[in-house]
N, C-alpha and C positions, 0 to 999 in steps of 0.2 A: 489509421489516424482517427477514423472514427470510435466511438464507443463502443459500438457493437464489433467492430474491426477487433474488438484489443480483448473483449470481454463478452465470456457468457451470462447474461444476466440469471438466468437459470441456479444459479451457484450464490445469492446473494439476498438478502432481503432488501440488502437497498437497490434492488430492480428499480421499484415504482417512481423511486430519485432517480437515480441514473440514467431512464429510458427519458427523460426529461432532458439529456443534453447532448447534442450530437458529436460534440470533443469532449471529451471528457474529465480533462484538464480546466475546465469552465463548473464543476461539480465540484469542486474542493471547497469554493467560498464559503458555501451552505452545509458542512460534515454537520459540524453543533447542532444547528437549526434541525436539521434533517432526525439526528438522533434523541433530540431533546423535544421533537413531536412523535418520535413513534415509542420512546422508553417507555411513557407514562402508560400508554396502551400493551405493553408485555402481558401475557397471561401470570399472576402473581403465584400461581401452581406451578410453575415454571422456571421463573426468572427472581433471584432475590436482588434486593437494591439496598446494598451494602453499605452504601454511601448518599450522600447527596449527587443525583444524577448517574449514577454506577450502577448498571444492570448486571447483574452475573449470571450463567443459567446455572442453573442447580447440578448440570453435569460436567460443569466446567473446573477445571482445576487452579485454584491460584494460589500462590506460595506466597505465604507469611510473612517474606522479606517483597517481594514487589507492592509496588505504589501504582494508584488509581485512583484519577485525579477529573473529575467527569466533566460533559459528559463522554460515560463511556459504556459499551456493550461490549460484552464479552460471550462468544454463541454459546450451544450445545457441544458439549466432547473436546472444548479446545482447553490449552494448559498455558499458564502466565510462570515461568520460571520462576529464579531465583533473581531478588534485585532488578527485574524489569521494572519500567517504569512506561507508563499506559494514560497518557493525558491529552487533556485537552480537542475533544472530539474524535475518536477513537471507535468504528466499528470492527470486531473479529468478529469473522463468520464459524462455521461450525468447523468441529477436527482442524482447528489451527493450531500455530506452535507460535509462541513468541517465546525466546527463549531468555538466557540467563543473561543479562546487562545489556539486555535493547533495551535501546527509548523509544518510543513508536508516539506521534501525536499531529493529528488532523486528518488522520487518511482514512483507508475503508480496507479491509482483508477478507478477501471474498474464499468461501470453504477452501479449507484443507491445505491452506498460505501456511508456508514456515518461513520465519525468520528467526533463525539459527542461536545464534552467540555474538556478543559482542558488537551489534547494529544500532545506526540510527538511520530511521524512515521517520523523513514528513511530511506532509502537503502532498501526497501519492496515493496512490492508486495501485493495490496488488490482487494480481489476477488468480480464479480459481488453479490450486495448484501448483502455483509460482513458490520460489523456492531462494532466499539467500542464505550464500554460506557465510562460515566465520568469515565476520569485520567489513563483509560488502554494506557499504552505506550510499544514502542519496542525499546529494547538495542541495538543498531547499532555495538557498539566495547567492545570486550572485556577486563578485568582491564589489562592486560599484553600485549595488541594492536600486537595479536600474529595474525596471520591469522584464520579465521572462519572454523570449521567443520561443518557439516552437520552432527549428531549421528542416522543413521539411521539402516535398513539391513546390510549395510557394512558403514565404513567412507570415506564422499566424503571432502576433502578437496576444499574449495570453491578458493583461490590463493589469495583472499582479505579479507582484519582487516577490512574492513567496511559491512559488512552484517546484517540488519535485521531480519523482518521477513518473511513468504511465507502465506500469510493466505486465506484459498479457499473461494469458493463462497459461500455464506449464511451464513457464520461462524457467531457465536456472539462470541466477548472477552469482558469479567466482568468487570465492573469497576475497577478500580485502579490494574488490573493486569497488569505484564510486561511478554512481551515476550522476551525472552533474544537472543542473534545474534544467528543467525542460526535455530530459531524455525521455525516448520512447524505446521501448526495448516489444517488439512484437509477440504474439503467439508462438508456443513452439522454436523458441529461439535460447538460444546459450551466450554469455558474456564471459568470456576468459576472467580466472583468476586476475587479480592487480592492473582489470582494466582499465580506463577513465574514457568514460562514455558523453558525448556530448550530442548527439544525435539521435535520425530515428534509424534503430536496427527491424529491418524487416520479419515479418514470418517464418519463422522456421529458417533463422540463417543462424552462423556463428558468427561473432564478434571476437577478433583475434588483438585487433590494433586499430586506431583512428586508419582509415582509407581501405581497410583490410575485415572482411567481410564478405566470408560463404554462405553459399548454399548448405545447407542442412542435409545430408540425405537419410 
């Protein structure tokens, strides 16, 4: 549940943020802020700024038909598909993949994050490594746009109707699963194809079904 619990800071330059929160569902509010103090300090041998607030690195790939809508970073060696769309407070870390018609806005992609085909992430959190396939998305708000829980050991009321997901490092989520506001999906852990995740899934387990949840071996 913690920050450190979910995430190698090691894999990210929004370390020096992030070690600033010990849940790390409490870091979402500040993405903008957060990017829109460090963009301006980018090394300019390094980083073009394409846009208003739009950092790109120079090794980075992005296709002609995706939109970028800032602020936004995009690292070293990562690729924006086809038709992605990249707004509104947006860190990719390095060797990322955001692929062909993701939406991606407000969250952070910490190195070597692919999000596949056909996604929408927002107000989240993805772990070095982490991995969705085609059409796994995360529910940012709930139908009654009440404020977000956290259902974990005890209930941490997050203070914000806009939360995501927290998904750790190596994770894989199955195609066309959603993770619904407030899921925590652990380190080393897998979400079945067309699951619907409302919980937190531990370290290194599978996620088969609501109540239904192994061990990893």
């Amino acid at each position: 549940m913690r920050t450190t619990d979910l995430f190698d800071l090691n894999h990210t330059v929004a370390a020096p943020y992030l070690s600033g929160f010990e849940h790390p569902w409490d870091a979402i509010k500040g993405i903008s802020d957060f990017i829109l103090k460090i963009g301006p300090q980018l090394d300019p041998s390094e980083y073009d700024m394409v846009a208003e607030n739009v950092w790109v690195h120079k090794t980075a790939t992005v296709f002609a038909s995706a939109s970028l809508t800032g602020p936004v970073i995009i690292g070293p060696n990562s690729h924006v598909y086809h038709c992605a769309i990249v707004r509104n407070g947006v860190l990719v870390g390095s060797d990322c993949v955001v692929g062909s018609s993701v939406e991606i806005k407000n969250m952070i992609m910490f190195d070597n994050a692919e999000i596949c085909h056909f996604n929408f992430v927002g107000d989240s959190i993805i772990g070095y490594h982490a991995h969705f396939g085609a059409g796994a998305v995360t529910s940012n708000v709930k139908s009654d746009y009440s404020d977000v829980v956290i259902h974990a050991e005890r209930e941490f009321d997050t203070g914000s109707w806009k939360i995501g997901a927290m998904v750790g490092d190596r994770a894989e989520i199955g195609c066309n699963a959603v993770l619904n506001p407030g899921a925590i999906v652990g380190r080393d852990s897998v979400v079945y194809p067309c699951s619907s995740v409302r919980e937190v899934v531990p370290a290194s387990s599978i996620y088969k079904a609501a109540g239904n949840i192994v061990h990893r071996r």
